[in-house]
N, C-alpha and C positions, 0 to 999 in steps of 0.2 A: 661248469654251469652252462644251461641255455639260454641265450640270447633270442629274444622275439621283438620284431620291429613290422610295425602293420601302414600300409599305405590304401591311398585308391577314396580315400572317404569324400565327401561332397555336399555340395545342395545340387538337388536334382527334386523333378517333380513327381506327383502321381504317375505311377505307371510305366515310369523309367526304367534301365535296368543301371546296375553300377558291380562294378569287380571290387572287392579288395582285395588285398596282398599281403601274406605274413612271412617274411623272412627269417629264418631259422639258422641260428649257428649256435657253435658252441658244441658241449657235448652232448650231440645227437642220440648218439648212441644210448645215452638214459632217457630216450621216451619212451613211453608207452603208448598212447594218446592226444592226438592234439587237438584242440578244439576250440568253438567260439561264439562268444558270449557279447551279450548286449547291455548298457546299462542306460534306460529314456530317460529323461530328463526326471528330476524330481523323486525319483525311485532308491531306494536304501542298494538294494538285490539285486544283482548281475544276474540277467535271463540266460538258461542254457538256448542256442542255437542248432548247434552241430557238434558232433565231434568224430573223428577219422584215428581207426588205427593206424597205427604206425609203421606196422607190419608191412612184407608185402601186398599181404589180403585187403589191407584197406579197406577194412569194413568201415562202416558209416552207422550212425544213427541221428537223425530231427528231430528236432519239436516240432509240434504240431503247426507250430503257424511259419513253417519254413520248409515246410513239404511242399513238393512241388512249384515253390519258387525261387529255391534258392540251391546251389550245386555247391559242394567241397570238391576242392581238385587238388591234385598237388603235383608238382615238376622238383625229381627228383635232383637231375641237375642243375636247375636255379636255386635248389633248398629252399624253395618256394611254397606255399599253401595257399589257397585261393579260395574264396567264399565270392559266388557269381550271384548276385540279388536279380529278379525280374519282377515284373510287375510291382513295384515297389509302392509303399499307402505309407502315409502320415504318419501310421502308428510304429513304422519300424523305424523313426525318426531315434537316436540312439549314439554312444560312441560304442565302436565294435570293439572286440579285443580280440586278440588271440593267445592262449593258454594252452601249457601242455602238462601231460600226467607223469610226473618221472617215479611214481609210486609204482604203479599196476598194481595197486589192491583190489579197484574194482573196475572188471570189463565195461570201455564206451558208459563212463558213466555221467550224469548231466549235470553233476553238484559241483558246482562254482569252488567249493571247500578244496575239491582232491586237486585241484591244481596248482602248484606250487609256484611258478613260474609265469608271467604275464607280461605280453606288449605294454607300451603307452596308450596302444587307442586312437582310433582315427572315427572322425565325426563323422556322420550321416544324418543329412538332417533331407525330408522328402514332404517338399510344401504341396498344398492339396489345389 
């Protein structure tokens, strides 16, 4: 099984930027995809954010409101995964998580459903 454990979460304000950190063990070797998702206060529905193949090729895909402010990166030898927040607004107030696909039924895909596997979640809360 994989283990995901997320760090880096905060109160920080309008504008700020913030890292967080998903640590990855276990058997790696069954991902496909890993990625990460939001869930704001009051909300049923975990929002896709990002999600990073696995692959060498590390393709990417964003949602729309994570474009251009937010990077996925990953360090292969910390087993590390990284989501860098910039310019950060009220509304991405949220616990992050990070998830990964050990299916690969569907390439980079944004539905909360196909990921098996989940962090605990690290808060972010961005006062205005």
């Amino acid at each position: 099984q994989v283990r995901l454990v997320e760090s880096g979460g905060g109160l920080v304000q309008s504008g700020d930027s913030l890292t967080l950190s998903c640590v990855v063990s276990g058997r790696t070797r069954s991902i496909y995809a890993l990625g990460w998702f939001r869930q704001a206060p009051r909300e049923k529905e975990r929002e896709f954010v990002v999600v990073m193949s696995w692959s060498d090729g590390g393709d990417t895909y964003y949602a729309d409101s994570a474009k251009g402010r937010f990077t996925i990166s990953r360090d292969n030898a910390k087993k590390t995964v990284y989501l860098q927040m910039s310019n950060l607004k009220p509304e991405d107030t949220a616990v992050y998580y990070c998830a990964v696909d050990t299916t690969g039924s569907r390439y980079l895909d944004s539905s909360p459903r196909l990921y098996g596997t989940w962090g605990q979640g690290t808060q972010v809360t961005v006062s205005s």
